[in-house]
Every structure is written in C-alpha cells, then in structure tokens.
C-alpha positions as a Markdown table, in Angstrom:
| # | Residue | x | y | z |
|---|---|---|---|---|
| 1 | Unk | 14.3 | 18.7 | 4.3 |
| 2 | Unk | 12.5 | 15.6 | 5.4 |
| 3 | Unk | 12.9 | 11.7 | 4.1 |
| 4 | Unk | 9.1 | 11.1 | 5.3 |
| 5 | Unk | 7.2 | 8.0 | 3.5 |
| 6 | Unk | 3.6 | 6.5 | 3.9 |
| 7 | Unk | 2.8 | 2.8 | 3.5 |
| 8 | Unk | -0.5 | 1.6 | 3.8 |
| 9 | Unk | -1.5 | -2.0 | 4.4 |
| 10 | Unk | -4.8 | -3.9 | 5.3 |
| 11 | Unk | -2.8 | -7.1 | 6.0 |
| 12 | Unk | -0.8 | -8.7 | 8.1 |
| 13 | Unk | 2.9 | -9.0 | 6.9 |
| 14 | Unk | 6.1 | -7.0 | 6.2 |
| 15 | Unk | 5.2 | -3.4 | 5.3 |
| 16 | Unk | 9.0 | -2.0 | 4.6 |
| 17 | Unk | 12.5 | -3.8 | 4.3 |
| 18 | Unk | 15.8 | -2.0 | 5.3 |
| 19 | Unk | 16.4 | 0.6 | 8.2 |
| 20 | Unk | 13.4 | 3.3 | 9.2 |
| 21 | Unk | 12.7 | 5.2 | 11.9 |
| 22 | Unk | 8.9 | 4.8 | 12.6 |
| 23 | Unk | 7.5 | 8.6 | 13.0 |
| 24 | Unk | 3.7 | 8.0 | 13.2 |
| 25 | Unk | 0.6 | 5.6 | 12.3 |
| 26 | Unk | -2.7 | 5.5 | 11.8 |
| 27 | Unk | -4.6 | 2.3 | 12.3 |
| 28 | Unk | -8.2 | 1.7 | 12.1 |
| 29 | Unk | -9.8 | -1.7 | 13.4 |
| 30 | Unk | -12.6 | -2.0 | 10.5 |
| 31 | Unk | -14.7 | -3.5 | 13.1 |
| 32 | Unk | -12.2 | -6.6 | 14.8 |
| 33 | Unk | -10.5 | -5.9 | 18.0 |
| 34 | Unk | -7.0 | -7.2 | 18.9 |
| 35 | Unk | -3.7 | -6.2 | 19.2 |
| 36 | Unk | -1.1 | -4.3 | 16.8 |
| 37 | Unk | 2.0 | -5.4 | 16.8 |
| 38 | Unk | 4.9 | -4.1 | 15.1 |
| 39 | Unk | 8.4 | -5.7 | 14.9 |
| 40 | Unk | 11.6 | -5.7 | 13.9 |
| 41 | Unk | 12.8 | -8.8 | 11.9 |
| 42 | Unk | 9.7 | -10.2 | 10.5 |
| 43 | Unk | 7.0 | -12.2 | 11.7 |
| 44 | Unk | 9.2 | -13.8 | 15.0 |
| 45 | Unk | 11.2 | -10.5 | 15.4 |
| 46 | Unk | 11.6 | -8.2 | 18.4 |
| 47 | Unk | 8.3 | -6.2 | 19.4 |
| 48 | Unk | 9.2 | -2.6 | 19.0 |
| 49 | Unk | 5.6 | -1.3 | 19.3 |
| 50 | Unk | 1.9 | -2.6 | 20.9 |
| 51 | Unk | -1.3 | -1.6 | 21.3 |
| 52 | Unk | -4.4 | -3.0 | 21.1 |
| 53 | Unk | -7.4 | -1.3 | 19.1 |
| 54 | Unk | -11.0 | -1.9 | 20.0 |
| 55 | Unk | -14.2 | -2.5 | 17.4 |
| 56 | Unk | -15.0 | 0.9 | 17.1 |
| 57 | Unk | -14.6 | 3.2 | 14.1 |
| 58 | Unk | -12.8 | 6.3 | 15.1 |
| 59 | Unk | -9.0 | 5.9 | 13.4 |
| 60 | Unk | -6.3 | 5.7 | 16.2 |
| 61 | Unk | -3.6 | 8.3 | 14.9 |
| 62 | Unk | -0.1 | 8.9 | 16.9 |
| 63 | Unk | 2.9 | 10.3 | 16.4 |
| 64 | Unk | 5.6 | 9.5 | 17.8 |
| 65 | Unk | 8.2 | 11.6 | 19.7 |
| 66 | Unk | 11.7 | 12.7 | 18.8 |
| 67 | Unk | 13.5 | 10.5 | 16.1 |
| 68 | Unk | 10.9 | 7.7 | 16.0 |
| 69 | Unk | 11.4 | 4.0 | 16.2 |
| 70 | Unk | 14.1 | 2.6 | 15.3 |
| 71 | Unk | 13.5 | -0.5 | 12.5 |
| 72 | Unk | 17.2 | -1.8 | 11.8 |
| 73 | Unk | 16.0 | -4.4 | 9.4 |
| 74 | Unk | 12.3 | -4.3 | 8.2 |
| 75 | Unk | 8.5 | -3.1 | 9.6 |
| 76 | Unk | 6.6 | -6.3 | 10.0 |
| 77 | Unk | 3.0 | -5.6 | 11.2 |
| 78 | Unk | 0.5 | -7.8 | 12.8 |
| 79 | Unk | -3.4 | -6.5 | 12.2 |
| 80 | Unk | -6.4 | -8.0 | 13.8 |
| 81 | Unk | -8.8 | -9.3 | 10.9 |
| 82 | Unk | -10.2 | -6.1 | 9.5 |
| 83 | Unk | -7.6 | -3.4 | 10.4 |
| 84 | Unk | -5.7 | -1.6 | 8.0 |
| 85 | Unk | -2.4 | 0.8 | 8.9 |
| 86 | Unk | -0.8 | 3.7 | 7.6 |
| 87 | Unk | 2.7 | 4.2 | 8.8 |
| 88 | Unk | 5.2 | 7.6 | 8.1 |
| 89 | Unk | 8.6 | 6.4 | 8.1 |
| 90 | Unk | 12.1 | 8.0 | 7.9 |
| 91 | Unk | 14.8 | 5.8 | 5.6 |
| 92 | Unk | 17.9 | 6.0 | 8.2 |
C-alpha cells in the first residue's frame, strides 16, 4: 500500500510541513523562465533539488528514482513568476 499525496501550488512558498520523501513533480513555466528550487527548511533552507524551466508550454514531469527525496522538515518551493507545480510526496 502506498502513502502517495499531490500538492499543487502556483506560488512561491512552503508547499508541505513535516518529513516527505519527494517521489515526482510536474512543473509548468506558464510562460516565465527561471529556476525551480526546492528546499528543505524554508525559504533559506538547504537546496535539495534544481532545475531551471524555459518559456515554453510543454509540462516538465519526472519521477524520481528509488525512495525519493528526502524532506526532514518541510517542501518549500521557489517558482519563476508564472509557474505552477505539482509534487507526489510520501509522509516518512
């Protein structure tokens, strides 16, 4: 049996307080390039994932190998202006 959640935001912010294992995302850019940033610890804390995402439409989906990321204290995510994210978590 799995413990697999979405959360969606268009925002940049915390998505998810407590301990996750990041399985997946999907991220579209909504037309403003930049950089995703996801961390550990809030706005400040330790970058556990980065990529960047270009203008384009198509949706940038990924899973993510074996157990996932591990997110000991909360998913904070940093979008470019227009982006939006879905992420599938695990509650460790």
């Amino acid at each position: 049996m799995s413990n697999v959640t979405a959360k969606h935001v268009d925002a940049t912010g915390t998505m998810l307080t407590g301990r996750y294992n990041l399985r997946g995302y999907h991220t579209i850019s909504g037309g403003t390039a930049g950089d995703v940033i996801f961390r550990d610890g809030g706005s400040g804390g330790t970058i556990k994932l980065q990529f960047n995402i270009g203008t384009g439409t198509q949706p940038i989906v990924m899973p993510i190998p074996a157990d996932g990321i591990l997110f000991a204290t909360d998913i904070h995510v940093t979008l470019p202006a227009t982006a939006k994210t879905t992420v599938f978590v695990e509650s460790v």
